[in-house]
C-alpha positions in Angstrom: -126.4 285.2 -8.3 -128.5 287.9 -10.2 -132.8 287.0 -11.2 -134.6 288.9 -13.7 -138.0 289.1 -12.1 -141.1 289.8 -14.6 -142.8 292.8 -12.7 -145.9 293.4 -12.2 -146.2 295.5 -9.3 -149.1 293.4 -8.0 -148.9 291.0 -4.5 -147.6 288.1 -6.4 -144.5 289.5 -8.5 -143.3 291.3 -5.1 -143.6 288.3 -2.7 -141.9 286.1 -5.7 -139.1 288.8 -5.5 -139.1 288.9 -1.6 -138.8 285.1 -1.7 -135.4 285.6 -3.2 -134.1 288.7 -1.9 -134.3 287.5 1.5 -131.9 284.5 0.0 -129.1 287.1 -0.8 -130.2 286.6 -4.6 -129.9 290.2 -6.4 -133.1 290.7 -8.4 -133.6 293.2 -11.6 -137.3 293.6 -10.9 -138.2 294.0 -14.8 -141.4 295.7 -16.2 -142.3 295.2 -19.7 -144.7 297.5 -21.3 -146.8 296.4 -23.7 -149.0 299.4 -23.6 -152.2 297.5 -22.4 -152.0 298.5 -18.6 -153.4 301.0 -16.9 -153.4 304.5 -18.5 -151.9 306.3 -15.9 -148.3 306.3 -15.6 -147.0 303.8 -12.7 -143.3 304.0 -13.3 -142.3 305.9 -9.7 -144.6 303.4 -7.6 -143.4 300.7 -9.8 -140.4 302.1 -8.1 -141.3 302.1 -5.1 -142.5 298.7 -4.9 -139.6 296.7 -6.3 -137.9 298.9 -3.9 -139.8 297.6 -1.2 -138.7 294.1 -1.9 -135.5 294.8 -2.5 -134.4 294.7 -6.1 -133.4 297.0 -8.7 -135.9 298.1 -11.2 -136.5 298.7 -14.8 -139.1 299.2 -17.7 -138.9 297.7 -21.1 -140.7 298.7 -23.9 -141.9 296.5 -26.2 -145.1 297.8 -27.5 -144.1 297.8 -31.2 -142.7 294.4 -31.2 -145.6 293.3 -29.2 -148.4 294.8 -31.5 -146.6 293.3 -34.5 -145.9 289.6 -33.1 -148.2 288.6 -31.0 -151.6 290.8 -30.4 -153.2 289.8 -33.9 -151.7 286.5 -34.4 -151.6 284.7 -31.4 -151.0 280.8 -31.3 -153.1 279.8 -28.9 -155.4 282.5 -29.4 -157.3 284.2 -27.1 -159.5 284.1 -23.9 -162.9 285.6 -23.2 -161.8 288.7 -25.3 -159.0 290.0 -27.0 -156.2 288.7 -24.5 -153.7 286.6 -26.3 -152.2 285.1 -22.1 -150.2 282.6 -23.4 -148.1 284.0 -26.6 -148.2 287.0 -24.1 -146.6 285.3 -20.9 -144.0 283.3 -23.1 -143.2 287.1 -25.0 -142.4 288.1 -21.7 -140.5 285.7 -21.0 -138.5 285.6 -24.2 -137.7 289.2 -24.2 -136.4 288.3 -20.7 -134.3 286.0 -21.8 -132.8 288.3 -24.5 -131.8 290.7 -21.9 -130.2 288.0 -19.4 -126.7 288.8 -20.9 -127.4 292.4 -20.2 -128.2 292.2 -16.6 -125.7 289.4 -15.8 -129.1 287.3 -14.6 -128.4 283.6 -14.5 -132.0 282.8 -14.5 -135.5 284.4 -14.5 -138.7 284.6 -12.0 -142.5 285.0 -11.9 -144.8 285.6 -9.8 -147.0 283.1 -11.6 -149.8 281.2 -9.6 -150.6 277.9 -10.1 -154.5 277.4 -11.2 -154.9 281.4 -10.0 -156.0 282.3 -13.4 -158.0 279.8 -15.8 -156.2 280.8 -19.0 -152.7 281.6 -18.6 -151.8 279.4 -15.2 -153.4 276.2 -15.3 -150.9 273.5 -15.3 -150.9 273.0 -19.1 -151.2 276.4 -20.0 -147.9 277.0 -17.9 -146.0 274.2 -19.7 -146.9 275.9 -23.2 -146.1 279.1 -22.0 -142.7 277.4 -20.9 -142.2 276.0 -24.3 -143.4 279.1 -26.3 -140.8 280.9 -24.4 -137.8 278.7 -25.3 -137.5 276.7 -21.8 -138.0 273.9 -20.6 -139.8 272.4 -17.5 -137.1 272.5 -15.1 -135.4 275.0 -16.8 -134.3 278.4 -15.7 -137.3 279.7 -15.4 -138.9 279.5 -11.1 -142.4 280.6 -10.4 -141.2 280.9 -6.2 -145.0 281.2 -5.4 -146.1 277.6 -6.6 -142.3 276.0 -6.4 -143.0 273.1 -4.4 -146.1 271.8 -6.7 -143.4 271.7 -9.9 -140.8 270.3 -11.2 -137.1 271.4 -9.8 -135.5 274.2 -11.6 -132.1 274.6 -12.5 -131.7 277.3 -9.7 -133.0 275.0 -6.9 -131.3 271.8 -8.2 -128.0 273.9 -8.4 -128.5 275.2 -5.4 -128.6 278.7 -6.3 -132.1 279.1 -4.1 -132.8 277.1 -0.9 -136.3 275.4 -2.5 -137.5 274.6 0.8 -137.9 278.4 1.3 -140.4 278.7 -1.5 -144.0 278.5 -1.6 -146.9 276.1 -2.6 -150.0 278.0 -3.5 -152.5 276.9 -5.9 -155.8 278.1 -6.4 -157.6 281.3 -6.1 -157.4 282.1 -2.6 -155.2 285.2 -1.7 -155.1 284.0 2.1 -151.3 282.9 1.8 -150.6 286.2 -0.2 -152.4 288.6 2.7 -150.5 286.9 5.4 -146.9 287.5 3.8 -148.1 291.0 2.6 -149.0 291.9 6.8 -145.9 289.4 7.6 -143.5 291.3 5.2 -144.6 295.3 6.3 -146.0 295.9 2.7 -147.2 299.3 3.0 -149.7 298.9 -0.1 -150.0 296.8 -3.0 -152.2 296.7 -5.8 -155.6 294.8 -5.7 -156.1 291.1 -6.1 -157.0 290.5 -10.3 -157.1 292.4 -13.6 -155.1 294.9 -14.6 -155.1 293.8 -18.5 -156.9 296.3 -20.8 -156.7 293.5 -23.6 -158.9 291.7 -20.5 -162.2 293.8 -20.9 -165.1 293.4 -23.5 -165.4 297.2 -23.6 -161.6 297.7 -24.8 -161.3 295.0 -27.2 -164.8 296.6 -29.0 -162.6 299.8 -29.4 -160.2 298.0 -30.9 -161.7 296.0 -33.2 -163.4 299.5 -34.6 -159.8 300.5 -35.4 -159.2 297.5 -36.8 -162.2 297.7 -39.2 -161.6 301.1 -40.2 -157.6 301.5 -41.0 -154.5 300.1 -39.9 -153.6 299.7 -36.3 -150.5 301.3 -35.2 -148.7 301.1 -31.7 -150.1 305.0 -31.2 -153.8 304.0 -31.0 -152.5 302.3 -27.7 -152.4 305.5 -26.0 -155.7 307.2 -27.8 -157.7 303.9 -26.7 -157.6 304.5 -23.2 -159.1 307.9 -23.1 -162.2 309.5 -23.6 -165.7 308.5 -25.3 -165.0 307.0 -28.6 -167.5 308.0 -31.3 -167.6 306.6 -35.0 -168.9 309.1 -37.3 -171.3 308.9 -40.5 -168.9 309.2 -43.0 -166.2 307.1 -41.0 -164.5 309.6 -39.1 -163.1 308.9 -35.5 -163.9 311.6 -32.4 -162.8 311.1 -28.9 -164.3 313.4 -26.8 -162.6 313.8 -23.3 -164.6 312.9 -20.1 -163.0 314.9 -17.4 -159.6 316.8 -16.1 -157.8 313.6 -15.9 -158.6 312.6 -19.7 -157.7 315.9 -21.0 -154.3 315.7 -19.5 -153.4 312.4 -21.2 -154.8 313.6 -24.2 -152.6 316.3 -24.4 -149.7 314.1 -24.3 -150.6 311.6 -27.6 -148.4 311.6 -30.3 -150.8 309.9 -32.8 -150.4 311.0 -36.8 -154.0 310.1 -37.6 -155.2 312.7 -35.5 -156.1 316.4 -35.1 -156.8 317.9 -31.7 -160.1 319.4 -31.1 -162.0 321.8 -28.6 -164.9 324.3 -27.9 -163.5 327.9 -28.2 -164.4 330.8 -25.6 -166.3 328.4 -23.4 -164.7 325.5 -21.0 -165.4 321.9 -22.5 -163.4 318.3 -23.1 -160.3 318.4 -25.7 -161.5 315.9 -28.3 -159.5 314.1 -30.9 -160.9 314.1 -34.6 -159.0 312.1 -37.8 -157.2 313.9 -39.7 -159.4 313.0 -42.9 -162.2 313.5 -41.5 -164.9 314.6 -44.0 -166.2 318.4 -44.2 -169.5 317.1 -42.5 -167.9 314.6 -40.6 -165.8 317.9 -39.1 -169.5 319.5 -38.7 -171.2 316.9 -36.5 -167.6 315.9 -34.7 -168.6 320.3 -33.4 -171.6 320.0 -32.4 -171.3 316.9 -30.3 -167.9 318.5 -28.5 -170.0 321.6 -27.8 -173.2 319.5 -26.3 -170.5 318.5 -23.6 -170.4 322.2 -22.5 -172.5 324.7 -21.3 -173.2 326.6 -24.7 -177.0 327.1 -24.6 -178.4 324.7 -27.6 -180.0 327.9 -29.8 -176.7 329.5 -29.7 -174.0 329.1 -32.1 -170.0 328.9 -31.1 -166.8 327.7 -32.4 -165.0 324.9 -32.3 -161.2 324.7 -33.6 -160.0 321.5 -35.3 -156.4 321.4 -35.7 -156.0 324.8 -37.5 -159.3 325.0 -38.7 -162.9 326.9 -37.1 -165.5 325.8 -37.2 -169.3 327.1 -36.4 -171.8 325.1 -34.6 -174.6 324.4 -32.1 -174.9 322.0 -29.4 -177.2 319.1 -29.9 -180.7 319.3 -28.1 -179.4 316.7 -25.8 -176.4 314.2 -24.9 -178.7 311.3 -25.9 -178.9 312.5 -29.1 -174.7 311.8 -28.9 -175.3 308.3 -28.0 -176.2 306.4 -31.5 -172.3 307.2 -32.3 -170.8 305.7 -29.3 -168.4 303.2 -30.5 -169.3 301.3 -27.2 -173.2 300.7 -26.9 
């Protein structure tokens, strides 16, 4: 027998994969990428941990489909900010299903929590997400960490997995989780909670500024989770870089609406500026990249944007930068 496991990386999704592996069931530890996780790359320890509970592993993209169906018109709407749980948990779970055929998986898993999280895994909330997804309780979809508290599967009533060698967990408490982790070798795993960008008040603020100034396309994923994000006068976007680390990922966006940006002659953050930006939109957008670098405020320099140069001087100060901040 073959499971499609819904990967997370975190403590849950590999004990719910250990809890079947250690049956003999072959698992397809599956990751789908909806853009909203963490913005540095995880794929090799991703990797590393499905292959830690033995499974195979693989990533799904499904950012455009996601962006289109389900993050601005959710059915059961959101929770404390812009995270759409549900119609994102039964996604998952459909696009799972779609790939079953692919994979030869004769049913699905979840490392899923009963009550461990107040929108998306009480008991209600799991039996919509069930339903969204096309299943049924009882169905072929097993949560192995909460098992024993719900209704049989069609896995454990076929016989497929032993259900007395699944778990019971409810709650919060990560005491159960721990003890397997130390009881299983687990080298690492990620921490306990979050990991949802769609999760934090200061991310869905950035997006709702794209939303109230143009279209929002899957490529703003990518340009949200870098940099300071500043709204100019005359509408313009700027995203100056913070450090190393942002400049690197900056380097790597693919995004149309945008023009790359930087101090010339001098070290300072790579920025990204819209492409129709305004003349003195283009103005300001230089001076604030050059008040994030050591060019002495009376002095003019340069600043390329895109294939343009442009002559500036610093602001007196960085507070001076803070009235544009997208994120007061």
């Amino acid at each position: 027998m073959r499971a499609l496991a819904l990967f997370s990386g975190g403590l849950d999704s590999m004990i719910s994969v250990k809890l079947l592996t250690n049956q003999g069931i072959d698992v397809t530890a599956m990751h789908i990428d909806m853009g909203f996780g963490s913005s540095k790359d995880k794929s090799e320890l991703l990797q590393k941990r499905a292959g830690m509970v033995g499974a195979d592993f693989e990533i799904v993209n499904i950012r455009e489909q996601f962006v289109e169906e389900i993050l601005f018109d959710p059915k059961y709407g959101y929770g404390k900010n812009f995270n759409p749980c549900i119609d994102c948990h039964a996604n998952m779970f459909r696009v799972a299903k779609g790939l079953m055929p692919k994979y030869g998986a004769d049913f699905i898993i979840t490392g899923e929590v009963l009550g461990q999280r107040p929108m998306s895994q009480r008991s209600e909330a799991i039996k919509n997400v069930t339903k969204l997804a096309g299943d049924e309780e009882g169905g072929i979809i097993l949560r192995p960490m909460s098992a024993k508290l719900m209704t049989p599967t069609i896995p454990e009533k076929e016989g497929w997995v032993d259900r007395e060698k699944l778990l019971g967990i409810e709650g919060r408490s990560r005491e159960v989780q721990l003890r397997l982790a130390e009881e299983y070798g687990f080298e690492e795993f990620e921490s306990p909670g979050g990991g949802c960008l769609l999760t934090e008040n200061s991310f869905e603020q950035k997006i709702r500024d794209v939303m109230a100034h143009e279209k929002f396309v899957v490529a703003d994923i990518d340009v949200l989770k870098v940099g300071r994000h500043l709204r100019l006068p005359e509408g313009a976007k700027l995203v100056i870089g913070r450090n190393k680390e942002d400049n690197e990922q900056m380097q790597k966006i693919k995004n149309q609406k945008y023009l790359f940006a930087r101090a010339n002659d001098i070290a300072g953050p790579l920025s990204l500026i819209s492409k129709n930006a305004t003349i003195s939109d283009k103005a300001l957008a230089a001076s604030l990249i050059l008040t994030y670098t050591k060019t002495p405020k009376e002095q003019e320099a340069s600043v390329s944007i895109g294939e343009e140069i442009i002559t500036a001087k610093a602001l007196e100060s960085k507070q001076e930068v803070q009235k544009y901040f997208i994120i007061k």
